[in-house]
ROZA-105259 format. One record per residue (C-alpha): x, y, z. Coordinates in nm, 4 decimals. Each point is the difference from the previous one (the first is absolute). Layout:
<kolvos>
{px = X&py = Y&pz = Z}
...
</kolvos>
This chain:
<kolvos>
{px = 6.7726&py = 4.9673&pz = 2.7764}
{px = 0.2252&py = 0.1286&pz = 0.2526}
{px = 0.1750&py = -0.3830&pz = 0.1630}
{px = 0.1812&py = 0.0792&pz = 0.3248}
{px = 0.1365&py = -0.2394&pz = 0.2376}
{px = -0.1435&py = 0.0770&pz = 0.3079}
{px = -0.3221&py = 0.2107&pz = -0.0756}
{px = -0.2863&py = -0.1070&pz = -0.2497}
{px = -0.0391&py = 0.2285&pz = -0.3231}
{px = -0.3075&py = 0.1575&pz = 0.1611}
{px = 0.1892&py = 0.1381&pz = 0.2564}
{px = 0.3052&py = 0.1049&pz = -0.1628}
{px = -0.2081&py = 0.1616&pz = -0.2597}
{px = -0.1665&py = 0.1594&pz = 0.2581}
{px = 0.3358&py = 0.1889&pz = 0.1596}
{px = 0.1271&py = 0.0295&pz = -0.3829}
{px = -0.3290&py = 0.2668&pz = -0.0478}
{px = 0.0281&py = 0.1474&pz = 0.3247}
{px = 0.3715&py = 0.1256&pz = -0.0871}
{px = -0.0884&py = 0.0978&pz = -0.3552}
{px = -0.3790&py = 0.1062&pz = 0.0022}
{px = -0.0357&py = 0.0703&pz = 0.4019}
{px = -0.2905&py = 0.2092&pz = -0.0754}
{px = -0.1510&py = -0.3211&pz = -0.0615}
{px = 0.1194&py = -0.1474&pz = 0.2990}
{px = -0.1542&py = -0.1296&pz = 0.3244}
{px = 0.3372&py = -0.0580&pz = 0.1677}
{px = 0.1312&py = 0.1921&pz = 0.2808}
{px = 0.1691&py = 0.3584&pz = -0.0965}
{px = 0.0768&py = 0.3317&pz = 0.1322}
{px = -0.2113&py = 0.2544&pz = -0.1977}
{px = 0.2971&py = 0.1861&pz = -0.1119}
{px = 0.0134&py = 0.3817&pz = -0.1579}
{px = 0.0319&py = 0.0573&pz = -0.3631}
{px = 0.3541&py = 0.0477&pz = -0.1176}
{px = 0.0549&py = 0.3553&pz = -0.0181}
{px = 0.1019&py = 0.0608&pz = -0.3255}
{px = 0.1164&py = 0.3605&pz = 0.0401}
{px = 0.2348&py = -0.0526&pz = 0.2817}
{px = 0.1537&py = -0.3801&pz = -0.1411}
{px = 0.0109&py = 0.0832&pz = -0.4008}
{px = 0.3136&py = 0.1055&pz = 0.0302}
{px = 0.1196&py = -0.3587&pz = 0.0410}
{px = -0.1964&py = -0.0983&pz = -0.2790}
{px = 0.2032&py = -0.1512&pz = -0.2846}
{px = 0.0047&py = 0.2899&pz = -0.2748}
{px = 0.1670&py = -0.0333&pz = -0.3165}
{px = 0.2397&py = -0.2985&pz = 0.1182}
{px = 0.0691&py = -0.2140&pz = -0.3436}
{px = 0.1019&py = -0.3426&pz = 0.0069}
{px = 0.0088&py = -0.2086&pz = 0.2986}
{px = 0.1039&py = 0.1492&pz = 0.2563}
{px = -0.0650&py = -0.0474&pz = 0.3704}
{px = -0.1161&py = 0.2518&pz = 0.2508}
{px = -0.1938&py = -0.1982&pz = 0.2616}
{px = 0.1336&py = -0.3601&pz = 0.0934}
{px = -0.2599&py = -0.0995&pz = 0.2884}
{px = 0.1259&py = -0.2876&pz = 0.2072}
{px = -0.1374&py = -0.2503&pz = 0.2868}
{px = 0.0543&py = -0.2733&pz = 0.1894}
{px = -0.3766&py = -0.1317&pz = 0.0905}
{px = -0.0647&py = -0.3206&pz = 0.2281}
{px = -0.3562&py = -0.1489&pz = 0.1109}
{px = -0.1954&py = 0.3595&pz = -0.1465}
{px = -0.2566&py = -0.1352&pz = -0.1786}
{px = -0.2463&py = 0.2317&pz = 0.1740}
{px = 0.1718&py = 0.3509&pz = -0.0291}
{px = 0.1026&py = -0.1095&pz = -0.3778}
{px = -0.3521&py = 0.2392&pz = -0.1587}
{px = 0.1337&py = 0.2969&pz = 0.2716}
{px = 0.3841&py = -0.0457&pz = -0.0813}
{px = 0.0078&py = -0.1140&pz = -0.3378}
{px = -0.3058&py = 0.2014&pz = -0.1420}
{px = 0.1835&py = 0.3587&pz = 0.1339}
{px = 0.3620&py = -0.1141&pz = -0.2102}
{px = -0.2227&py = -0.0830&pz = -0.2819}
{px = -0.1745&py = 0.3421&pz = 0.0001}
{px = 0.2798&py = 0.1764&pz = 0.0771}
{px = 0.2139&py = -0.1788&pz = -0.2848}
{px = -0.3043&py = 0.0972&pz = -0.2376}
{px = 0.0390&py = 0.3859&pz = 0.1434}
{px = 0.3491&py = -0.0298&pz = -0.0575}
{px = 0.0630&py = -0.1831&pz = -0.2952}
{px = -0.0089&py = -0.3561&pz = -0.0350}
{px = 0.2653&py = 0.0051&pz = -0.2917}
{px = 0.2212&py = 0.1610&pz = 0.2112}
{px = -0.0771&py = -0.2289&pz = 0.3414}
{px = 0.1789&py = -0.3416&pz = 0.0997}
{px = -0.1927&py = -0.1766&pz = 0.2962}
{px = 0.1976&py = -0.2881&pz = 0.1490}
{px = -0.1436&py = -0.2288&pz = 0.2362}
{px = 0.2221&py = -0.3121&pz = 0.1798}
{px = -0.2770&py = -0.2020&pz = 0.1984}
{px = 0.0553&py = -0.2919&pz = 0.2476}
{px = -0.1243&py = -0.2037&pz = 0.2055}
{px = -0.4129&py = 0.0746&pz = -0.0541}
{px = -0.2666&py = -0.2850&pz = 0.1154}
{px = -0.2420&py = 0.3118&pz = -0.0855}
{px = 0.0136&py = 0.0300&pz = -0.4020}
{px = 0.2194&py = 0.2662&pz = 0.0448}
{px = 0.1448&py = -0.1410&pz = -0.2869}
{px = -0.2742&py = -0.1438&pz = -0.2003}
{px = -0.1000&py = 0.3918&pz = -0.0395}
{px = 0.2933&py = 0.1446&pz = -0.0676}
{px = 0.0654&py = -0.2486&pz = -0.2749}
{px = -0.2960&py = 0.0465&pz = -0.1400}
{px = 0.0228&py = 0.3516&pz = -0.0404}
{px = 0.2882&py = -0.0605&pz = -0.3025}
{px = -0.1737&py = 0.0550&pz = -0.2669}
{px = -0.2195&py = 0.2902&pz = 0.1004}
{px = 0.3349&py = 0.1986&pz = 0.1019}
{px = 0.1263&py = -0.0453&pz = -0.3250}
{px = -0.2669&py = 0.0973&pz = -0.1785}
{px = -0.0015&py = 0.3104&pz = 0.1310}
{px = 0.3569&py = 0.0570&pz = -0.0766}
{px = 0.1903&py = -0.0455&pz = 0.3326}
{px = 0.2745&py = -0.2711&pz = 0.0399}
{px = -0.0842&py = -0.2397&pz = 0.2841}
{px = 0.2391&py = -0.1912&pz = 0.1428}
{px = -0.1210&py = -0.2963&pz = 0.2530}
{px = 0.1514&py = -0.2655&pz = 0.1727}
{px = -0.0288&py = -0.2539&pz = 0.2982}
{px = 0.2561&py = -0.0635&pz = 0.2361}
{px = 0.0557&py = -0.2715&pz = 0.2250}
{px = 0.2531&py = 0.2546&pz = 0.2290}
{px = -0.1672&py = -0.0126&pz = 0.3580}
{px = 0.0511&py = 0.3030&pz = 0.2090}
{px = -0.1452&py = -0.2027&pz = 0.3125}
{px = 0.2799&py = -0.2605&pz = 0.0196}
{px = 0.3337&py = 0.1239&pz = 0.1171}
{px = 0.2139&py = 0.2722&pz = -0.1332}
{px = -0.3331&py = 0.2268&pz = -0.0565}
{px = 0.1948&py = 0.3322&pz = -0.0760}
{px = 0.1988&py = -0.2160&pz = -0.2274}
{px = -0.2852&py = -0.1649&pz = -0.2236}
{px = -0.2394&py = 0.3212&pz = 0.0450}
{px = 0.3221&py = 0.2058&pz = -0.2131}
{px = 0.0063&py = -0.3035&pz = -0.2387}
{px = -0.3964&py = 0.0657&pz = -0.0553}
{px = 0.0266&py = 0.3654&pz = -0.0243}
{px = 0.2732&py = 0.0068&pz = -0.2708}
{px = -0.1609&py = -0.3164&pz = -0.1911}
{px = -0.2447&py = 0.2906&pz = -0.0200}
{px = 0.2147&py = 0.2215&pz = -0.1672}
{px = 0.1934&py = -0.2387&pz = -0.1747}
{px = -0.2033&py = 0.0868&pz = -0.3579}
{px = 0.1268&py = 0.3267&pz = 0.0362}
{px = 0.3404&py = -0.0792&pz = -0.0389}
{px = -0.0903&py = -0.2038&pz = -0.3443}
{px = -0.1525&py = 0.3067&pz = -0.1411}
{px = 0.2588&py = 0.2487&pz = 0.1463}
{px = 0.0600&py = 0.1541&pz = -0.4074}
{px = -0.3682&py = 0.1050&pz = 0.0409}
{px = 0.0369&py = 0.1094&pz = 0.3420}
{px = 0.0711&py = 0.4121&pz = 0.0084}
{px = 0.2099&py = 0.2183&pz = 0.2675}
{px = -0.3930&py = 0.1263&pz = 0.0890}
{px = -0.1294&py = -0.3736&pz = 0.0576}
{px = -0.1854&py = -0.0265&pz = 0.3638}
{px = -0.0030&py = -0.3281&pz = 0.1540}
{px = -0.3907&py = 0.0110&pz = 0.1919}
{px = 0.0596&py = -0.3109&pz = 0.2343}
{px = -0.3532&py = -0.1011&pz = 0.2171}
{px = -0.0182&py = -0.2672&pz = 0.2792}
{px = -0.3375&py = -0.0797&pz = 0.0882}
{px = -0.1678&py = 0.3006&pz = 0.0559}
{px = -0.3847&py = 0.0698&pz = -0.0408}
{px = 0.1226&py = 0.3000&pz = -0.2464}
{px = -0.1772&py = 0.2965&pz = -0.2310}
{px = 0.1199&py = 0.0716&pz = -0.3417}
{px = 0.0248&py = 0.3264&pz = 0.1917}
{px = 0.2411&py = -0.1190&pz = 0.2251}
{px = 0.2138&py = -0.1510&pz = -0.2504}
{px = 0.0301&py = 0.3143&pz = -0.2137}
{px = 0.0454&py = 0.2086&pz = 0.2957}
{px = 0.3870&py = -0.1939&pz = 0.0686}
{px = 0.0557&py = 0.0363&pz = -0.3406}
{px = -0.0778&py = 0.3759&pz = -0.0101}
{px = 0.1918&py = 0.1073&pz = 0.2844}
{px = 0.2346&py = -0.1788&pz = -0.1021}
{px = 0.0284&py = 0.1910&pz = -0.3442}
{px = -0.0926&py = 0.3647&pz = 0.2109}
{px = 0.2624&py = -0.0644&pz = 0.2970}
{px = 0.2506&py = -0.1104&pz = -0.2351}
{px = 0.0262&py = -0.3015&pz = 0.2457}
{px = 0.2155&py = -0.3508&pz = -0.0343}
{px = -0.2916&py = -0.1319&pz = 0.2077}
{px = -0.3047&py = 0.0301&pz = 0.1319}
{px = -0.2088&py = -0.2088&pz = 0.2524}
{px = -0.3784&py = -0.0049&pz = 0.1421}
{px = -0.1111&py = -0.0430&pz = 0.3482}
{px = -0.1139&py = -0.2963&pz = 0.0585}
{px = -0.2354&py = -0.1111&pz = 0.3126}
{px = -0.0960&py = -0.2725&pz = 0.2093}
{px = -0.3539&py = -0.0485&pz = 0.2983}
{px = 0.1689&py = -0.1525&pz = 0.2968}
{px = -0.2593&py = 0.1722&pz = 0.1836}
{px = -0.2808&py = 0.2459&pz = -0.1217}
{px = 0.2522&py = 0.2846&pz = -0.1239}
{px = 0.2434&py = -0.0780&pz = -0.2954}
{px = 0.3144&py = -0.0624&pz = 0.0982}
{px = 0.3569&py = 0.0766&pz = -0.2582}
{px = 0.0454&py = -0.3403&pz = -0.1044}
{px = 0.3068&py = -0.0211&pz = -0.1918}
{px = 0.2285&py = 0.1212&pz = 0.3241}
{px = 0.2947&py = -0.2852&pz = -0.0056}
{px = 0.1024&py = 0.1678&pz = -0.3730}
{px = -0.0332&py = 0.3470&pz = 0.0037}
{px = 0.2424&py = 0.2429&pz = 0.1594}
{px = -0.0485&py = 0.3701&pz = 0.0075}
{px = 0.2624&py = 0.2376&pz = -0.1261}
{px = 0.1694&py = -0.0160&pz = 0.3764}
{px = 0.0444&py = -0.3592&pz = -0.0471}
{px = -0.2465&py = -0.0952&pz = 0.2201}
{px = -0.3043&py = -0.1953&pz = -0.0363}
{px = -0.3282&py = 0.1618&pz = -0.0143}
{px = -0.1487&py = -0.0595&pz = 0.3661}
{px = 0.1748&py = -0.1233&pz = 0.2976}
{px = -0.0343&py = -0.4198&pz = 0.0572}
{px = 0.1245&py = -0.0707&pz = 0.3400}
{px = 0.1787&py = -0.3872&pz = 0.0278}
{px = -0.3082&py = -0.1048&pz = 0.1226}
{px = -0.1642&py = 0.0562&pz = -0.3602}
{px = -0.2943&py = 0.2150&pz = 0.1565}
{px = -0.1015&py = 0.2318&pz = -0.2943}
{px = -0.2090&py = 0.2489&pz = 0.2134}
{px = 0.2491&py = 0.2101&pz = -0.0555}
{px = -0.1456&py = -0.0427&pz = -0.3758}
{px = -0.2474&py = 0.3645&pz = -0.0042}
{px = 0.3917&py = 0.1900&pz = 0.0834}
{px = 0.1471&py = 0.0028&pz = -0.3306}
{px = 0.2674&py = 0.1700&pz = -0.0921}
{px = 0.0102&py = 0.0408&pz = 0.3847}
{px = 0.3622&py = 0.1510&pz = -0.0245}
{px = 0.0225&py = 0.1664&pz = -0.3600}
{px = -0.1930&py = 0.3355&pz = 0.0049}
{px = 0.0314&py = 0.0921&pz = -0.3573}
{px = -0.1328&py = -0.3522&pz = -0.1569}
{px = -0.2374&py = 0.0213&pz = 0.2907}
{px = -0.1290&py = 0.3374&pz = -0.1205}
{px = -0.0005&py = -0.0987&pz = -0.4036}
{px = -0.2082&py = -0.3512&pz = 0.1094}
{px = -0.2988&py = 0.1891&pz = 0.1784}
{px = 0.0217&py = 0.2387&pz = -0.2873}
{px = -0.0411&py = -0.3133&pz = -0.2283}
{px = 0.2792&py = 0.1509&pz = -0.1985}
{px = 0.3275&py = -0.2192&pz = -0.1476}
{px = 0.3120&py = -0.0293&pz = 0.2638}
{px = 0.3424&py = -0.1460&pz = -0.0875}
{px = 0.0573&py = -0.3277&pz = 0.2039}
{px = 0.2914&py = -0.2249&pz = -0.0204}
{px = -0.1728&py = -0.3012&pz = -0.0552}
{px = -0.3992&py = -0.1954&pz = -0.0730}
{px = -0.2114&py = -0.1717&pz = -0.1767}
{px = -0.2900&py = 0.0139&pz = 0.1695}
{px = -0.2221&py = -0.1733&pz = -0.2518}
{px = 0.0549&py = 0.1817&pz = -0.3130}
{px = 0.3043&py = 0.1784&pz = -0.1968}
{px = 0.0639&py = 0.1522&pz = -0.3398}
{px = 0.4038&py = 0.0565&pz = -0.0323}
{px = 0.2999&py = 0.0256&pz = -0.2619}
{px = -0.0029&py = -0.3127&pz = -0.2027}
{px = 0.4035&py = 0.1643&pz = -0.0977}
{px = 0.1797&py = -0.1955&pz = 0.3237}
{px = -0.1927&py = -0.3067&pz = -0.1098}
{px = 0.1010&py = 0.0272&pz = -0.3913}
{px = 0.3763&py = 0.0834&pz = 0.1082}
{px = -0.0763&py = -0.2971&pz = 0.2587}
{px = 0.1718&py = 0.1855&pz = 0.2727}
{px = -0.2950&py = -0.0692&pz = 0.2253}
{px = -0.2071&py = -0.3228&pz = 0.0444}
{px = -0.1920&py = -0.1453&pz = 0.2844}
{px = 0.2257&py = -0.2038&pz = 0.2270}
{px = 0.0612&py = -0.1294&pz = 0.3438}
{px = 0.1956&py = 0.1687&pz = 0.2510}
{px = 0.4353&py = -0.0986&pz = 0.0028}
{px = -0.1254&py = -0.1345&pz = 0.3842}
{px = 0.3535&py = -0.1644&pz = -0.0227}
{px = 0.2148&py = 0.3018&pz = -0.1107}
{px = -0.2553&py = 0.2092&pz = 0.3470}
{px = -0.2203&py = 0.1309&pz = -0.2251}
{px = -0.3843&py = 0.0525&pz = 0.2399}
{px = -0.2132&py = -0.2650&pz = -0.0994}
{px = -0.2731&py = 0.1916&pz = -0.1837}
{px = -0.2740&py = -0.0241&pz = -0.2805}
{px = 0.0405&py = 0.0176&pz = -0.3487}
{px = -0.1310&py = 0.3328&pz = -0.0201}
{px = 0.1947&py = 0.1322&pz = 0.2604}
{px = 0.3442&py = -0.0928&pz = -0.2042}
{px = -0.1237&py = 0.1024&pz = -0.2783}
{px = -0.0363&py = 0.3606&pz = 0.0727}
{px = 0.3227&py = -0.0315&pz = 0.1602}
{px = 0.1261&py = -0.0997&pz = -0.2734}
{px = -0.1824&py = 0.2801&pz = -0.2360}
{px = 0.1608&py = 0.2417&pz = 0.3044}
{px = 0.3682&py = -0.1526&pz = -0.0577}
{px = -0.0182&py = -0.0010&pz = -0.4204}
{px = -0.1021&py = 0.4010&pz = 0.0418}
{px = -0.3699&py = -0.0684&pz = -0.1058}
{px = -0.1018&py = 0.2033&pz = 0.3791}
{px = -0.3241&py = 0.1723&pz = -0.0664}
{px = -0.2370&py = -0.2085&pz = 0.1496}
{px = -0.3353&py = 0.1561&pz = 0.1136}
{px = -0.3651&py = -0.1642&pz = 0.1881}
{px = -0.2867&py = 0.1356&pz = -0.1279}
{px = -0.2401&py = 0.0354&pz = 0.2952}
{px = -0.2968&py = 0.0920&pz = -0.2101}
{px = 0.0057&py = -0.4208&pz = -0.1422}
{px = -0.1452&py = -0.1610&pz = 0.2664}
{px = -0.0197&py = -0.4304&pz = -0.0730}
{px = -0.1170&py = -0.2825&pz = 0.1737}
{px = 0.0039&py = -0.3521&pz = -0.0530}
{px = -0.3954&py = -0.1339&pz = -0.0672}
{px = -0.2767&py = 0.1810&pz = -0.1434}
{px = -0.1827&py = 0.0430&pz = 0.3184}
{px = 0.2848&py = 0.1655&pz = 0.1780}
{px = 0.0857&py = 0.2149&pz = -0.2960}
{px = -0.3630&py = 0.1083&pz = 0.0704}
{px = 0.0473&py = 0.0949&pz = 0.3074}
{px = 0.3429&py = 0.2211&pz = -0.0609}
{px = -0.1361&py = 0.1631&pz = -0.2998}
{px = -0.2825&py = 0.1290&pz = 0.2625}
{px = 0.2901&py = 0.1027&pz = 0.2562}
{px = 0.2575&py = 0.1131&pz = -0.1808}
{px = -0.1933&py = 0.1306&pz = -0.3281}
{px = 0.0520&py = -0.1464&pz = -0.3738}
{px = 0.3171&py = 0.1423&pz = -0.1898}
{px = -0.2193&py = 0.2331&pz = -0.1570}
{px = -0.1828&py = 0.1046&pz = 0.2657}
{px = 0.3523&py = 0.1354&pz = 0.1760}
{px = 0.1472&py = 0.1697&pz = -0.3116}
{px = -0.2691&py = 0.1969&pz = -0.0867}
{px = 0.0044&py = 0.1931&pz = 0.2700}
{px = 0.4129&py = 0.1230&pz = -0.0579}
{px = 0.1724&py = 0.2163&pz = -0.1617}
{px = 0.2747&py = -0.2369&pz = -0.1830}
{px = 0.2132&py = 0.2750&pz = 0.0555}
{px = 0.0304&py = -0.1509&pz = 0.3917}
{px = 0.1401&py = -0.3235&pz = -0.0954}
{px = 0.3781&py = 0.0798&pz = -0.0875}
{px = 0.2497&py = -0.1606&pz = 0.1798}
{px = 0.3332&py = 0.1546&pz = 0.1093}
{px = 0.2195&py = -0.3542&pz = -0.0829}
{px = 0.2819&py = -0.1047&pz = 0.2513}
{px = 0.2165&py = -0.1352&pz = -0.2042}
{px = 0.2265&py = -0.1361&pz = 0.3155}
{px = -0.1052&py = -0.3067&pz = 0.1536}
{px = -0.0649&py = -0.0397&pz = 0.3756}
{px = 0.2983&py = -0.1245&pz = 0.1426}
{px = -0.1723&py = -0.2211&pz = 0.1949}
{px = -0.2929&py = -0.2441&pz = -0.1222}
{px = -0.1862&py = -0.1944&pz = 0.2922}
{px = 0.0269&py = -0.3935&pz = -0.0194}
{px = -0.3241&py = -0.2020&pz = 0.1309}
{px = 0.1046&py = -0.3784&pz = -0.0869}
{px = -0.2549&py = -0.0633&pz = 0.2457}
{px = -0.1906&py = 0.2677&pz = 0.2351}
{px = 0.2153&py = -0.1125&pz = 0.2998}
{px = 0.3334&py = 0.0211&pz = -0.1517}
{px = -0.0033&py = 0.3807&pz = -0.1742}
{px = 0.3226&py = 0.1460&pz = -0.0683}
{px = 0.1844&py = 0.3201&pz = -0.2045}
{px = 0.2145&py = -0.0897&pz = -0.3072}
{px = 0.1963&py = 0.1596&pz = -0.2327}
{px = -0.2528&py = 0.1072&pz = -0.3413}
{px = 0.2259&py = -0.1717&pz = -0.2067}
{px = 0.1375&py = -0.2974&pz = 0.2125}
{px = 0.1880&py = -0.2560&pz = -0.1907}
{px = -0.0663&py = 0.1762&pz = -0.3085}
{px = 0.2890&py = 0.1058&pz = -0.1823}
{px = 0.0422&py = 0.2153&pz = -0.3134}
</kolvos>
């Protein structure tokens, strides 16, 4: 019997089936495409003896119990796609009144069995009290803290596939990765979305920066985001690639999903960290420093991949999949040839600071960073 502290055995068992056997599910899910074999085998473990690791999926989940069968169930498929001999999935949870963690604990033994290492914890770090940049880093590289334990198994190919809570497709999880691989990127990033209003809206707009520096749509210091349908309002060629739904270099996101290098985490030359506030640095998010940081220890190509469109519940995720069209839907209509990118391996001089929509500023790329 599956014993949780918070939720009764029925119920965990319950979200336990709907991650593992979610064609025998009730829950709420997307109804995602197949995995298309022909255009993801290639990151298919072939041949790899011994233990090596190719895939090291990490997240940071809080108070998710209902998006666990979306979330969850696509890693798991795409881990079984992939490899699951070859696959780490990390999880640091905290802070769940749900069963977040009652689930995820429960799924230990099933993992295993299928040949994946699972690494789970609970923290009691608190992003809501103060310092949130601060504790969120903590949380994040708690995340990928296993991966530093098993760095001899780790390889100069290993891709760190880091999800936040994001109503995901196996699809869109193997599309990161792929592009990735194809682009020969350091990084690459969804698009994630938020309804403020009947149209979707770029959600993830305080972290990412385009290739200029600058962030993706203009927020005046009022904080009105009707400015939110402009993007890329002032950057014609990103502007051009994302209504082509084809990659563009950026300097920095997130935006609810990234595959990267794990190489700047094994060399631990690059972690998740605060901003040096007192040194000048822009207050910013985690994210945000971090590609700066990727930027400053030469690791520069770092690409969105308009064509992976999240959002953060099921019934949202719906409703983008039906606007913006699933993963598969997009690619099948290009030519791969189309989705090169030219890299800029200089920086912008220049990177726009928002510590807080009314107080936006230009700062160095690499203030207070030194070599």
């Amino acid at each position: 019997m599956l014993l949780g502290a918070i939720l009764p055995a029925a119920n965990i068992t319950r979200y336990f089936e709907a991650i593992l056997t979610p064609e025998l599910s009730t829950l709420p899910k997307l109804k995602c495409p197949a995995i298309n074999s022909t255009r993801y085998g290639e990151l298919k473990s072939k041949g790899l003896s011994g233990p090596a690791i190719q895939y090291y999926f990490a997240l940071n989940l809080r108070q998710n119990l209902a998006l666990l069968p979306q979330l969850i169930g696509s890693i798991v498929e795409a881990i079984l796609f992939l490899g699951p001999s070859q696959c780490v999935l990390s999880i640091v949870e905290g802070n769940s009144p749900d069963g977040t963690a009652d689930v995820l604990a429960a799924l230990r033994p099933a993992l295993e069995r299928i040949g994946v290492r699972y690494y789970f914890e609970s923290s009691a770090i608190d992003p809501s009290k103060e310092d949130r940049v601060a504790r969120l880093a903590q949380l994040r590289n708690k995340a990928l803290a296993p991966l530093l334990d098993l760095h001899d198994m780790a390889t100069s190919d290993t891709t760190v596939i880091f999800l936040n809570d994001v109503a995901a497709c196996a699809e869109d999880i193997l599309e990161l990765v792929h592009q990735k691989r194809t682009l020969g990127a350091d990084m690459t990033c969804a698009m994630d979305w938020t309804y403020v209003g009947e149209h979707p809206t770029f959600y993830d707009v305080w972290i990412a920066r385009t290739i200029n520096g600058d962030s993706f749509f203009e927020i005046p210091p009022d904080g009105s985001w009707d400015s939110a349908w402009n993007l890329f309002w002032n950057a014609d060629e990103s502007r051009n690639r994302f209504y082509s739904q084809r990659p563009f270099q950026v300097f920095s996101c997130w935006n609810g999903a990234t595959a990267f290098t794990a190489q700047p985490i094994l060399e631990r030359s690059v972690n998740f960290r605060a901003a040096n506030e007192s040194a000048g640095e822009c207050r910013q998010g985690e994210p945000q420093l971090f590609c700066k940081d990727l930027w400053f220890k030469g690791y520069r190509k770092i690409a969105v991949v308009p064509s992976v469109n999240l959002e953060y519940s099921v019934d949202k995720a719906r409703k983008i999949k039906e606007a913006k069209g699933f993963t598969s839907d997009t690619v099948s209509k290009q030519d791969s040839a189309g989705d090169g990118i030219d890299w800029r391996l200089d920086p912008p001089k220049m990177v726009k600071c928002m510590p807080t929509w009314d107080n936006q500023y230009w700062q160095s790329w690499n203030d207070t960073l030194k070599p």
